[in-house]
N, C-alpha and C positions, 0 to 999 in steps of 0.2 A: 498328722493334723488334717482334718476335713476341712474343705473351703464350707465359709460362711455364707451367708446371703451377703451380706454388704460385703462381701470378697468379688463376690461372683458379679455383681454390681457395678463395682468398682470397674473390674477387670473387661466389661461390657462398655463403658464409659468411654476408656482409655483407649480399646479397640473403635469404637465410633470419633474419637477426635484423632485418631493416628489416619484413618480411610478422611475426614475431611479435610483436614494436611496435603495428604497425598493429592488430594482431588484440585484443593485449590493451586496448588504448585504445575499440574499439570495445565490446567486452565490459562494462568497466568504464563506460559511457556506458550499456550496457542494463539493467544490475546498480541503478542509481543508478535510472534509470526504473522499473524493479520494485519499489523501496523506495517509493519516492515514491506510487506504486501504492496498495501494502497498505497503506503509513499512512491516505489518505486514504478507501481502503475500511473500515478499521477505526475511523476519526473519524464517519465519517457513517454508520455501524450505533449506535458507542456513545452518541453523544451524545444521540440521540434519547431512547434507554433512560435513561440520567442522568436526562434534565431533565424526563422524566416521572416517574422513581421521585422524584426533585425535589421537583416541584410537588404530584404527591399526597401526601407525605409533608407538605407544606405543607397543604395544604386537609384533609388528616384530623387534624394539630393544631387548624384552627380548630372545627374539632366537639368535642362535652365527649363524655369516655368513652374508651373505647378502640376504635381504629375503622381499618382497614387497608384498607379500601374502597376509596379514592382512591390510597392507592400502590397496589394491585394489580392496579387495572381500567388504571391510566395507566401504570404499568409494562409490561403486557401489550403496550398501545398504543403506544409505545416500541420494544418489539421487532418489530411486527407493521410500523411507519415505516421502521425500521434497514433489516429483511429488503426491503423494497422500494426505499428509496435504493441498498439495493447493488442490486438486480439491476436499476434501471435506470443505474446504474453502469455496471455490467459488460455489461450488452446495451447499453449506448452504444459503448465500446472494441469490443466484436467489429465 
């Protein structure tokens, strides 16, 4: 039996929706690796930051008065940690 036109058709159809299948599955598998990504670039900048604005916020109640020292210098230091965990982060990945 010889393929028809609406065989051949068909069979062109079925090959173009099986390749955007494949295309979106692959997409959706890189989408999910790029979240996963920016969360944990976003985890290990903030959390630095936290747990020092944290701890000096801690250690400038244990002093009498009014006193912002220890969150600010350790605050800083926080961010100064953050910006480095990311870019050895990110200069890992490249």
């Amino acid at each position: 039996m010889t393929p028809t036109r609406d065989d051949e058709h068909l069979e062109r159809s079925v090959e173009r929706d099986a390749e955007r299948i494949r295309k979106a599955r692959a997409e959706r598998e890189h989408l999910l690796v790029q979240t996963i990504y920016l969360t944990t670039l976003g985890l290990v900048f903030v959390l630095p930051v936290v747990a020092g604005a944290y701890l000096g916020h801690w250690l400038d109640g244990l002093s009498p008065g009014y006193s912002m020292r220890w969150t600010l210098s350790l605050l800083f230091a926080g961010i100064v940690i953050g910006a480095v965990n990311v870019y050895f982060l990110v200069r890992g990945r490249g």
